[in-house]
MMTF fields as JSON, N, C-alpha, C and O atoms, coordinates in Angstrom:
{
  "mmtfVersion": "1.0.0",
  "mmtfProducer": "UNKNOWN",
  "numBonds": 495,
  "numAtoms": 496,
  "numGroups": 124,
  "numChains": 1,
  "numModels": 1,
  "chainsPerModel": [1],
  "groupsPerChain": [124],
  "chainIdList": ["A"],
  "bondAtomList": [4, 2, 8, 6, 12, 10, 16, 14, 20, 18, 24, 22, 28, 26, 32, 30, 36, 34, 40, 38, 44, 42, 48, 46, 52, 50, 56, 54, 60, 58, 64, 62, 68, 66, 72, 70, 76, 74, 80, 78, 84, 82, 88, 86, 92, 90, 96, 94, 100, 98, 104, 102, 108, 106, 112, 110, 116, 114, 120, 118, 124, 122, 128, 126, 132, 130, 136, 134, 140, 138, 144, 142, 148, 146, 152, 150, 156, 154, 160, 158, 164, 162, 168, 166, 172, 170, 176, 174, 180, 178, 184, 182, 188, 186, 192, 190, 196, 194, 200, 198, 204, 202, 208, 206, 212, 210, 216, 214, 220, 218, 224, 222, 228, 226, 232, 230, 236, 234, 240, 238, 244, 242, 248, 246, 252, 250, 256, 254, 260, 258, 264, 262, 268, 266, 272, 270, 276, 274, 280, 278, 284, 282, 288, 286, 292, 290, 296, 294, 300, 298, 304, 302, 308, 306, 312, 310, 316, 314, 320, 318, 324, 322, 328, 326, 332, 330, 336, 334, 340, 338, 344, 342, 348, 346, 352, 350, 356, 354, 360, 358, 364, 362, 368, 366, 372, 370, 376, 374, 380, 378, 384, 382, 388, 386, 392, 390, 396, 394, 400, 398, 404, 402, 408, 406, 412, 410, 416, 414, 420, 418, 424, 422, 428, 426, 432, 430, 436, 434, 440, 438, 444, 442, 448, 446, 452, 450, 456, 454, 460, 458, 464, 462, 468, 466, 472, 470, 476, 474, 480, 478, 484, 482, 488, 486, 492, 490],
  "bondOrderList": [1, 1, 1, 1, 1, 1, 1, 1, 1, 1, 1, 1, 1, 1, 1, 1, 1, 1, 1, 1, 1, 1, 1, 1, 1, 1, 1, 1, 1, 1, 1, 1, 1, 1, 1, 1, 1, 1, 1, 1, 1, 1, 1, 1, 1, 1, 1, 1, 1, 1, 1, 1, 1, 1, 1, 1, 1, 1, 1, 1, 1, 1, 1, 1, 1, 1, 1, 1, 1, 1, 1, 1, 1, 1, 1, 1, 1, 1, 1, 1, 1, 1, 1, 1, 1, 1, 1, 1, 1, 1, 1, 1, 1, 1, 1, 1, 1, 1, 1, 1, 1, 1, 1, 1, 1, 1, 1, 1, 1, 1, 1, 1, 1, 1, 1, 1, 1, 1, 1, 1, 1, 1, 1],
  "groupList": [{"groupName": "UNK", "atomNameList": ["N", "CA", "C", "O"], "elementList": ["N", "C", "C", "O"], "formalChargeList": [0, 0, 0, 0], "bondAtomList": [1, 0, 2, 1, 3, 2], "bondOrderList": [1, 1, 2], "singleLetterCode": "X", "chemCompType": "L-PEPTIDE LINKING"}],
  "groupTypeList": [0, 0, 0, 0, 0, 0, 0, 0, 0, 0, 0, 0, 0, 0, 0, 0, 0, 0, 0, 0, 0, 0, 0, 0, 0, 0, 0, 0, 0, 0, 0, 0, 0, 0, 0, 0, 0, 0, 0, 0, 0, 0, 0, 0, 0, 0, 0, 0, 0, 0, 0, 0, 0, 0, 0, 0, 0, 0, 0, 0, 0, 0, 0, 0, 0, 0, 0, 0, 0, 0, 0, 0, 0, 0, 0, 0, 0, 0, 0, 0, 0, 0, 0, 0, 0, 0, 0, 0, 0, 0, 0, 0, 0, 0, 0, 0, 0, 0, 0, 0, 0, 0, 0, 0, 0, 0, 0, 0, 0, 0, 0, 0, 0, 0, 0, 0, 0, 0, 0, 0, 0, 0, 0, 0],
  "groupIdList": [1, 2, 3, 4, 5, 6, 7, 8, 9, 10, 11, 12, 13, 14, 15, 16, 17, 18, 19, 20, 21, 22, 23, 24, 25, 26, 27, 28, 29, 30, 31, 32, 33, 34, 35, 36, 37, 38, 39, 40, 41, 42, 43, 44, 45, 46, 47, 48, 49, 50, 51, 52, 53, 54, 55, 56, 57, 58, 59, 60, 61, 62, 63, 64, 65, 66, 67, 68, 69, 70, 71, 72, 73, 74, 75, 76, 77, 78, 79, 80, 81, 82, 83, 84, 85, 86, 87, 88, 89, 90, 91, 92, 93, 94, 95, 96, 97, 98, 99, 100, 101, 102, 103, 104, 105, 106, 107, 108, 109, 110, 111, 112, 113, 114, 115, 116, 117, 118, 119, 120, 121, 122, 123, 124],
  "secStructList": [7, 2, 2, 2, 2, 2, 2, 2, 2, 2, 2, 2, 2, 2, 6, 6, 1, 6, 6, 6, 1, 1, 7, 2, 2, 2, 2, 2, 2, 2, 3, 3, 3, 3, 3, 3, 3, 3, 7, 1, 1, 1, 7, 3, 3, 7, 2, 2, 2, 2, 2, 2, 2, 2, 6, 6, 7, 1, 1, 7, 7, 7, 3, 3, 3, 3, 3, 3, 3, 3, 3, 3, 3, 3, 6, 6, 3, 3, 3, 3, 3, 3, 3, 3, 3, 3, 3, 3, 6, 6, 6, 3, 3, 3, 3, 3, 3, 3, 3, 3, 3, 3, 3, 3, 3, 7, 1, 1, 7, 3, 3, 3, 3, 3, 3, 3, 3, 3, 3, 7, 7, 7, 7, 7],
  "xCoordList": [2.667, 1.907, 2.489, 2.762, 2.697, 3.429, 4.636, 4.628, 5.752, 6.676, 6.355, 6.897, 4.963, 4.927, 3.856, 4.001, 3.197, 2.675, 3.771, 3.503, 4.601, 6.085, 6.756, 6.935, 6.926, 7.183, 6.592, 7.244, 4.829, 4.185, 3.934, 3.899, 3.749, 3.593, 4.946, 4.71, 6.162, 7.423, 7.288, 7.727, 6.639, 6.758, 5.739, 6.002, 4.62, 3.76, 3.591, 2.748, 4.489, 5.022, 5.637, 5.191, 6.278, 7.968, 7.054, 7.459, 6.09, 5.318, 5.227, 5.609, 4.647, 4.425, 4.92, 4.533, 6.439, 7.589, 7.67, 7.261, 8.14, 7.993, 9.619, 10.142, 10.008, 11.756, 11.517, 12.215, 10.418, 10.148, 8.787, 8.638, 8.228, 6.869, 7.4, 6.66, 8.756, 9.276, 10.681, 11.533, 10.704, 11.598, 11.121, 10.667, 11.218, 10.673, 11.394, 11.13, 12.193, 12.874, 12.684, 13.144, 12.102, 12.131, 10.242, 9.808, 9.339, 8.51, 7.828, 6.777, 8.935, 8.634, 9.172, 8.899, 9.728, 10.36, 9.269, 9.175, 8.418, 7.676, 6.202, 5.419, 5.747, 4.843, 4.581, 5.058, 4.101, 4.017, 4.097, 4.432, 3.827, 4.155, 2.641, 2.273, 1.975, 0.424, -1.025, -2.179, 0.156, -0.655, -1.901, -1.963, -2.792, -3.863, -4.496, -4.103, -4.933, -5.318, -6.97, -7.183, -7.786, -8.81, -9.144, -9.714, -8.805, -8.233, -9.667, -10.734, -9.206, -10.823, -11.164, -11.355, -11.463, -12.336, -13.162, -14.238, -12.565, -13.314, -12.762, -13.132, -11.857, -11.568, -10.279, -9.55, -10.156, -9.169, -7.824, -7.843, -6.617, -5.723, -4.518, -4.515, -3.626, -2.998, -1.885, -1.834, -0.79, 0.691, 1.425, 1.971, 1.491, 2.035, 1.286, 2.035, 0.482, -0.298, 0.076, 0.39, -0.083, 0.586, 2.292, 2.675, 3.206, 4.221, 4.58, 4.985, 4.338, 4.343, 3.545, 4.031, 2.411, 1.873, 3.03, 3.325, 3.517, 3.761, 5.649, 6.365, 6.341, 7.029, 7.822, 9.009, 6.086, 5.862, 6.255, 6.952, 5.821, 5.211, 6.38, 7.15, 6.084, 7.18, 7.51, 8.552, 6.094, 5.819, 5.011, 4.661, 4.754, 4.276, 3.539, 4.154, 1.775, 1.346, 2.608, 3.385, 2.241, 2.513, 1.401, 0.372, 1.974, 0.499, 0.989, 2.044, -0.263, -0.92, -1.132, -1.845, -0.638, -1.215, -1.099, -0.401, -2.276, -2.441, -3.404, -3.997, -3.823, -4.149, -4.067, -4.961, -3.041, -2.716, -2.807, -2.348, -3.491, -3.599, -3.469, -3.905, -2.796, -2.898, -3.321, -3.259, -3.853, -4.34, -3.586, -3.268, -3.379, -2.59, -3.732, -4.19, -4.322, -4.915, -4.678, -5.671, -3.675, -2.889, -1.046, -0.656, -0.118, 0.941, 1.514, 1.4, 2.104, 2.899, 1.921, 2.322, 0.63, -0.086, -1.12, -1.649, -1.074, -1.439, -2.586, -2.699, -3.4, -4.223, -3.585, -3.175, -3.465, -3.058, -4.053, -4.186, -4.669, -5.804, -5.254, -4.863, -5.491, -5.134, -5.737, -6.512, -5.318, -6.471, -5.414, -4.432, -5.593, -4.743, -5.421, -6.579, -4.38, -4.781, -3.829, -2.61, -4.236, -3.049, -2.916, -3.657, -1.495, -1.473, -1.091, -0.01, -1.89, -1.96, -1.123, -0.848, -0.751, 0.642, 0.353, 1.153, -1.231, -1.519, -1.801, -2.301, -1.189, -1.214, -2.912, -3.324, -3.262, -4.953, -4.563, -3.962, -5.437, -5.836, -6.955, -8.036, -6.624, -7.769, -7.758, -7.004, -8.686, -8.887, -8.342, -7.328, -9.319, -8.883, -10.018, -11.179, -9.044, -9.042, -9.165, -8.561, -9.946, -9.746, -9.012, -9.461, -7.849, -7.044, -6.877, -6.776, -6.825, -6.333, -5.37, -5.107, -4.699, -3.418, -3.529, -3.78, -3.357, -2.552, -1.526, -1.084, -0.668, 0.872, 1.207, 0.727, 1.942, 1.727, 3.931, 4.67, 4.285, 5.742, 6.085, 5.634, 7.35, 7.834, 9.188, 9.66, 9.649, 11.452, 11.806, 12.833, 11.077, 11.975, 11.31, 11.416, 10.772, 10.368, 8.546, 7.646, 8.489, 7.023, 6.725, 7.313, 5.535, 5.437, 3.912, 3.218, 3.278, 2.129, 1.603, 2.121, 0.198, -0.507, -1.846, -2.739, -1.968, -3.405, -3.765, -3.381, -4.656, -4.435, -6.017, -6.428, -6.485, -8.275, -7.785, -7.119, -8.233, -8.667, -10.13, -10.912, -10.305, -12.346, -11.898, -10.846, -12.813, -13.485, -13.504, -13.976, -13.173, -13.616, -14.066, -14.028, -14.783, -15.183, -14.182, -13.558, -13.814, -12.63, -12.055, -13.0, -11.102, -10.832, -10.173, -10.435, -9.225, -8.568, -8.847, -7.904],
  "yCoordList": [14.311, 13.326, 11.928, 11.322, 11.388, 10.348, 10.176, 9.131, 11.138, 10.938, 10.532, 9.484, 11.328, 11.193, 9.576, 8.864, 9.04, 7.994, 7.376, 6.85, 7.054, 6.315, 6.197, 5.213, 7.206, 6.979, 6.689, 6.156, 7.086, 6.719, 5.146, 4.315, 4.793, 3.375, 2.52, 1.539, 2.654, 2.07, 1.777, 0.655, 2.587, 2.872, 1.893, 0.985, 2.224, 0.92, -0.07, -0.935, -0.011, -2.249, -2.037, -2.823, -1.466, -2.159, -2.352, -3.354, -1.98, -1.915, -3.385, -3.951, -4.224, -5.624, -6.207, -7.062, -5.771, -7.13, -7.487, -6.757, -8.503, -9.313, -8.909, -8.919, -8.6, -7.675, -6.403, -6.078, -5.462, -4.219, -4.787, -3.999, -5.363, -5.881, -6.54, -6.827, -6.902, -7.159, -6.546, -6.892, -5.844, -4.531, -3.376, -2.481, -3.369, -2.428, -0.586, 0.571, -1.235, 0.249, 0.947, 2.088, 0.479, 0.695, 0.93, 1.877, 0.292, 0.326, 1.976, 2.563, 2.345, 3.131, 4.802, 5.974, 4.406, 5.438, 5.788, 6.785, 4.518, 5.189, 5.272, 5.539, 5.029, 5.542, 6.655, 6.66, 7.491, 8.714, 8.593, 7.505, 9.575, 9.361, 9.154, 8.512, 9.571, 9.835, 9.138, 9.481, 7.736, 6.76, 6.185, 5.66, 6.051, 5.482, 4.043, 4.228, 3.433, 2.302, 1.984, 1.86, 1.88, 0.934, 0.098, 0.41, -1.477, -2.684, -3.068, -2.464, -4.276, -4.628, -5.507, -6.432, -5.681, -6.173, -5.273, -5.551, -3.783, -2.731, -2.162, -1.216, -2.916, -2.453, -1.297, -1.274, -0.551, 0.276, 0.198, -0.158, 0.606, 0.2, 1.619, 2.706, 1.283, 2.458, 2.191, 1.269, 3.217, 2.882, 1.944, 0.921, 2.114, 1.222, -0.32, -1.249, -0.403, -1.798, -2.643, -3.831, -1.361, -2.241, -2.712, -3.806, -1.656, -1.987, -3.455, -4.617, -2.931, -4.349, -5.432, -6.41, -5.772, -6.765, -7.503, -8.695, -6.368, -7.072, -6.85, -6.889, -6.681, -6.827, -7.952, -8.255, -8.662, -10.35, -11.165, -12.122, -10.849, -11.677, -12.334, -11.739, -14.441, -14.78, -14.658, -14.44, -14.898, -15.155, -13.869, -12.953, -13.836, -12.512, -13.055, -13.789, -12.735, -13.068, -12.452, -11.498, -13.684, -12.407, -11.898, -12.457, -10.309, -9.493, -8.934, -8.348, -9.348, -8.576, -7.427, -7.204, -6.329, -5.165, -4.96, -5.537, -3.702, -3.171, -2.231, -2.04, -1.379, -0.793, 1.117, 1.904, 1.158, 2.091, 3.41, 3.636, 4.491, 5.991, 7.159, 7.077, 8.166, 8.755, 10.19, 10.539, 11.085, 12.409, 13.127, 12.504, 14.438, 15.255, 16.196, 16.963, 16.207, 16.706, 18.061, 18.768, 18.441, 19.543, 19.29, 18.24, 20.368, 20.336, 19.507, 19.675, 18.651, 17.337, 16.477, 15.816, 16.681, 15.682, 14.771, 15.327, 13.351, 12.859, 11.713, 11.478, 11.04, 9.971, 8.802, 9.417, 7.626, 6.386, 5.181, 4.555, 4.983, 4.005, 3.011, 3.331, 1.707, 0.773, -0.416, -0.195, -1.708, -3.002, -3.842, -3.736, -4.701, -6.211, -7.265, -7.51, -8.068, -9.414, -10.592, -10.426, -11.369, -12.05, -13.43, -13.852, -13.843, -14.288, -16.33, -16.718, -16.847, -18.357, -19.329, -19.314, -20.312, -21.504, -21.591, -21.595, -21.7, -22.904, -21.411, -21.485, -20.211, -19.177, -18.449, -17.644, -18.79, -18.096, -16.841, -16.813, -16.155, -14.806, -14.821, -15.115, -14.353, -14.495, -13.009, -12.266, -12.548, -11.897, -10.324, -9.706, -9.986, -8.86, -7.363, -7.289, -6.534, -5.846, -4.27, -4.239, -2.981, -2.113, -1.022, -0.957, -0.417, 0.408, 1.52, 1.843, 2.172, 3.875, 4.322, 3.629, 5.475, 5.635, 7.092, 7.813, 7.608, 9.145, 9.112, 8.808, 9.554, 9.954, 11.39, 12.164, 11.956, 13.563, 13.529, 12.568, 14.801, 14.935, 15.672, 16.813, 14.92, 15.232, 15.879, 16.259, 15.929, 16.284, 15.014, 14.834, 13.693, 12.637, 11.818, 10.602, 12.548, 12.161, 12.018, 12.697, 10.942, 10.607, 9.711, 8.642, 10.306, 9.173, 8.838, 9.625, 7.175, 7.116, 7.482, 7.244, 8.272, 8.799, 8.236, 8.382, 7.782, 6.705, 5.728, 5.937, 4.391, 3.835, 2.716, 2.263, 2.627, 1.867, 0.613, 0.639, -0.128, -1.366, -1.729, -1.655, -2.164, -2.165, -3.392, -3.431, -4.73, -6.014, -5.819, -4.719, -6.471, -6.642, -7.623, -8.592, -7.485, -8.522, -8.566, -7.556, -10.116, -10.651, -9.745, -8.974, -9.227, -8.209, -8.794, -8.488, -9.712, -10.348, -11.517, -11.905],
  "zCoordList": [-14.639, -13.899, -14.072, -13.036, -15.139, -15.374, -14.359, -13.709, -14.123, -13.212, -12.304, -11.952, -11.148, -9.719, -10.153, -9.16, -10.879, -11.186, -11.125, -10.045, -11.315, -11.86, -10.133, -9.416, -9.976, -8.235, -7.101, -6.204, -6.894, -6.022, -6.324, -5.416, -7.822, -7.722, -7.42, -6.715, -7.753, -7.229, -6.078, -5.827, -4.806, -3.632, -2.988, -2.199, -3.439, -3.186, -3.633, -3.394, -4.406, -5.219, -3.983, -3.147, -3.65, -2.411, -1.411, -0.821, -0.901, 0.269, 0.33, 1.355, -0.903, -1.222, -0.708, 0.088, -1.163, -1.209, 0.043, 0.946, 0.22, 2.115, 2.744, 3.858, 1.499, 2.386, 2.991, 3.951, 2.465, 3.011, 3.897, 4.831, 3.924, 5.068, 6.099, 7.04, 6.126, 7.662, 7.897, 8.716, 7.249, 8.034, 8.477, 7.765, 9.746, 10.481, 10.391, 10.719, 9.857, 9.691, 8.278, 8.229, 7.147, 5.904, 6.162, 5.506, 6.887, 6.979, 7.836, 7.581, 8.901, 9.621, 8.573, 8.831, 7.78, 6.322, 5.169, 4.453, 5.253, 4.385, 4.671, 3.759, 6.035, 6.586, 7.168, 8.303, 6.936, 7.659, 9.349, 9.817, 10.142, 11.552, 11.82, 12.804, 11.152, 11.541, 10.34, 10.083, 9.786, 9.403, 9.515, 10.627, 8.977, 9.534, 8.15, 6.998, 8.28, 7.172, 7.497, 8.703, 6.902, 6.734, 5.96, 4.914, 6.36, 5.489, 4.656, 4.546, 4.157, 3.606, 3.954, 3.165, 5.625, 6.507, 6.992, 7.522, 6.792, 7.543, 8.773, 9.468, 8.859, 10.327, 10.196, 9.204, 11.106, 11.058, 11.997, 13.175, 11.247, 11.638, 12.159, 11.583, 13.285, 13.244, 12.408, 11.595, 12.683, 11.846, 13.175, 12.762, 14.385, 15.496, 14.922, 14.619, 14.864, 14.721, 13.62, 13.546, 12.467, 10.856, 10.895, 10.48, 11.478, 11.297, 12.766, 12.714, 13.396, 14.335, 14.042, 14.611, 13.338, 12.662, 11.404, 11.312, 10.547, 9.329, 9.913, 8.912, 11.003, 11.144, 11.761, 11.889, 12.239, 12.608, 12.047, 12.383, 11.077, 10.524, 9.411, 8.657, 9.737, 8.825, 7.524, 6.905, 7.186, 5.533, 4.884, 5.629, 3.597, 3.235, 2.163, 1.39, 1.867, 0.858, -0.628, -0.653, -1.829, -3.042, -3.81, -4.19, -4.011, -4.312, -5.883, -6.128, -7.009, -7.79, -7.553, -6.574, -8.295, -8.326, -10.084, -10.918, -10.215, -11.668, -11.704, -10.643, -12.954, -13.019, -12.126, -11.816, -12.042, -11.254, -11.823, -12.942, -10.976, -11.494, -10.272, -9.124, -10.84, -9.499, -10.086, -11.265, -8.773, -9.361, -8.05, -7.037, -8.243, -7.477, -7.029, -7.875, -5.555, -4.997, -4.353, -4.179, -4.035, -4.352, -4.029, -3.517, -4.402, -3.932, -2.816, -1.602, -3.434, -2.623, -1.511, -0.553, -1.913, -1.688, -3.229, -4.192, -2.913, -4.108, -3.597, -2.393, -4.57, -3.985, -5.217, -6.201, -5.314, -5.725, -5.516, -4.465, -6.593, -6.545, -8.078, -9.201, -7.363, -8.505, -7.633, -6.703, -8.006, -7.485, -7.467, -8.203, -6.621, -6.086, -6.013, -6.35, -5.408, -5.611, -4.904, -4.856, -4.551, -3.542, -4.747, -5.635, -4.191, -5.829, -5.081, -4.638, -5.159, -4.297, -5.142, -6.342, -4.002, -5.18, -6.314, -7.25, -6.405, -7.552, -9.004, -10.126, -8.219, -9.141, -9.34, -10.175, -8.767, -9.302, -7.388, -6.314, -8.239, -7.353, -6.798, -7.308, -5.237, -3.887, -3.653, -4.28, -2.656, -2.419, -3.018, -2.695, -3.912, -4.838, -4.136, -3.734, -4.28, -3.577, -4.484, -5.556, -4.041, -4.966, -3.217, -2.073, -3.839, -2.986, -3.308, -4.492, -2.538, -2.274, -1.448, -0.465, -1.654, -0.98, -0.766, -1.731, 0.464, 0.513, 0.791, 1.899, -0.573, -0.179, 0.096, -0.732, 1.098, 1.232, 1.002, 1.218, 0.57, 0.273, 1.201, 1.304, 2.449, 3.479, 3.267, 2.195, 4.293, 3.979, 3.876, 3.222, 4.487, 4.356, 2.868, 2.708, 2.075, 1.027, 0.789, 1.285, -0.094, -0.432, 0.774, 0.933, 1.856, 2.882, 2.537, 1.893, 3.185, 3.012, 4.22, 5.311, 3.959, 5.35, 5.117, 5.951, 4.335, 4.709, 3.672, 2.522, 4.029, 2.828, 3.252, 4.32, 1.939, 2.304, 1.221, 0.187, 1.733, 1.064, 1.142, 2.09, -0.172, -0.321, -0.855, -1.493, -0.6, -1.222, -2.669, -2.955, -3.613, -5.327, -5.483, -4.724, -6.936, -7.247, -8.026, -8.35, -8.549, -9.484, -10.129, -10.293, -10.666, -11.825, -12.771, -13.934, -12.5, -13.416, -14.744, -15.433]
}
């Protein structure tokens, strides 16, 4: 468990970084074809919508993440829940967030096929 913990979280740090959030081609690699998101506004999102949104887009919050655990729901499918945080100039953390992830194991690797963002209260 530790291993696929070790890799599903690698995968969703890179999701972060603003080099993989506006490349559209690294973005469309590790989204599944049949993506779906419900952010933490509530609203739901497709995979056409996310990758053309954050492929916009100039700037990229920087994100806090921690506490990360994952459980294996069955064979080469997994769930990934850990908590964020957008991380502001003056360094204090906004909008913190508790997340979930389905990663399912493709031929083209670990892809994400769905992913929730829920409101937190502070965690940090």
């Amino acid at each position: 468990m530790d291993r696929l913990l070790q890799e599903l979280q690698a995968l969703e740090v890179e999701l972060h970084h603003p080099w993989v959030r506006c490349s559209r081609e690294r973005l469309e690699e590790l989204l599944h074809p049949e993506f779906h998101e419900v952010g933490r506004s509530g609203r739901a999102y497709s995979r056409e919508t996310i990758v053309n949104f954050l492929a916009a887009q100039e700037s990229q919050p920087v994100v806090a993440s921690d506490a990360f655990s994952v459980s294996e729901l069955s064979p080469g499918v997994a769930l990934l829940n850990y908590r964020s945080a957008h991380v502001e100039k003056g360094k204090s953390l906004v909008n913190h967030t508790l997340r979930s992830s389905v990663w399912l194991q493709t031929n083209a690797g670990w892809q994400l096929r769905y992913h929730q963002g829920t409101a937190a209260a502070e965690s940090w």
